[in-house]
N, C-alpha and C positions, 0 to 999 in steps of 0.2 A: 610546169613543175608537178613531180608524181605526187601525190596524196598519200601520206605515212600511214603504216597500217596498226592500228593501236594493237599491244599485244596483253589477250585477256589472261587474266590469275588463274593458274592450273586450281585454284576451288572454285572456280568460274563454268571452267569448261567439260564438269562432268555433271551427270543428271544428280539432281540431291536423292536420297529415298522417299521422301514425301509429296514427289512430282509425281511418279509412277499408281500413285494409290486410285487413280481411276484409270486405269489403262485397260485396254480390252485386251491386253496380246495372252491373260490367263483363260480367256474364252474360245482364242481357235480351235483349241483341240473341241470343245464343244460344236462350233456353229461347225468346224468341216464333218463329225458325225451327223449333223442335222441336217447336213447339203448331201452328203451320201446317202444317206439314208430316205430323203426329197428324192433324189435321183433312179433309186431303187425303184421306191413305188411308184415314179415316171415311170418306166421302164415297163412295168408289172400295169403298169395301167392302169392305177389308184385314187382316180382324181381328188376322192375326202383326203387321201393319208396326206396326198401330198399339203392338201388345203392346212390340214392339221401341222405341219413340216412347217408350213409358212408363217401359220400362227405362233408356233413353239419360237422361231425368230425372232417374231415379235418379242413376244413374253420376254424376253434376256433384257429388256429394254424398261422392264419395269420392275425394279429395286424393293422387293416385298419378297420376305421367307418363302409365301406360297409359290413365289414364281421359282425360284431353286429348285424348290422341291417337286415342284411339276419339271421341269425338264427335267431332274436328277431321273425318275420313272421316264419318264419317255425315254431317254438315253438306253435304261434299262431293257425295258420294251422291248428296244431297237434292235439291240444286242442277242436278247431274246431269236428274233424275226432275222439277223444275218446268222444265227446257231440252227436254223431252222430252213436258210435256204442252202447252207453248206453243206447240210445232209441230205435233203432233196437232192442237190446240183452233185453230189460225191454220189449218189444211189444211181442215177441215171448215166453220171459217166462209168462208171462199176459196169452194169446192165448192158452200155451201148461196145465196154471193151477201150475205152478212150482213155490216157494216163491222165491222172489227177493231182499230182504231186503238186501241183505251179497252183490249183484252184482252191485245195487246201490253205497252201501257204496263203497267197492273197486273201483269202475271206475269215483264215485264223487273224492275219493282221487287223482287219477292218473291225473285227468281232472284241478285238481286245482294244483295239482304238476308242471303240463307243463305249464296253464296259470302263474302260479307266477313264475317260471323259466326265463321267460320276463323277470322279474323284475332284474335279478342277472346282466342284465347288464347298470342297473342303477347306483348302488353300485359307491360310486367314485373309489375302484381298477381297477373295470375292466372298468369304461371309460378312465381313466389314460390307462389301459396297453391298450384299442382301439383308446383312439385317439378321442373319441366320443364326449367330450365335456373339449377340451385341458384346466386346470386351468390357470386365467388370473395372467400374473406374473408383 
C-alpha cells in the first residue's frame, strides 16, 4: 500500500521574511570582489595581498561595525588597484597596436563590481547582522 503524501498550507511553503535575516546570499557580490581581487594579486605575484585577501574573508565572519568598515575600504582599495591596472593594461595595448575594446569592457565591469560591492553593506541586513547602524527601538 502507497504512503499518502500529506499536502503542506501554501503559508507553509514559502520562506517567511524573518528566515532570511542571516543569510549570506547579500555578501557574494562582496566575497566574489575579494576572490578576484585574491586572484589578481596571485597572478601579480603578491603573496602579503593575497595573505591580506584571505584575512578580509575571514573578517565577514566577525559581526562588529569595524569589520564592515574594514572590508568597505579594502573593497574600495580594490577598485582603486583594478582603475589602475586598466590603465596600465589599455597603455600597453595602445603602445603594442593591439584592440582594447573587450579589456576595457571586462575590467570596466570588475572595477564597478568591487566599487558597488561597498554598497552591499548598506543594505539594512547586513547593517543589522554588523551592528553598523543598530535600528532605533
Amino acid at each position: 500500500m502507497a504512503a499518502r503524501l500529506r499536502r503542506v498550507p501554501r503559508s507553509q511553503r514559502w520562506i517567511e521574511p524573518g528566515q532570511l535575516k542571516d543569510s549570506p546570499l547579500p555578501l557574494i557580490p562582496v566575497i566574489l570582489s575579494l576572490l578576484l581581487l585574491g586572484a589578481h594579486f596571485l597572478r601579480a605575484g603578491s603573496a602579503p595581498m593575497v595573505a591580506a585577501i584571505i584575512v578580509l574573508l575571514a573578517v565577514l565572519f566577525v559581526r562588529r561595525p569595524w569589520a564592515a568598515r574594514l572590508v568597505q575600504m579594502a573593497l574600495l582599495l580594490g577598485a582603486l588597484e583594478w582603475v589602475r591596472t586598466l590603465v596600465r593594461l589599455t597603455r600597453d595595448r595602445l603602445e603594442a597596436g593591439e584592440p582594447l575594446l573587450r579589456l576595457v569592457v571586462i575590467l570596466g565591469a570588475v572595477v564597478l563590481l568591487t566599487a558597488c560591492s561597498t554598497l552591499a553593506f548598506e543594505t539594512r541586513r547586513l547593517r543589522q547582522r554588523y551592528g553598523v547602524h543598530p535600528p532605533v527601538a
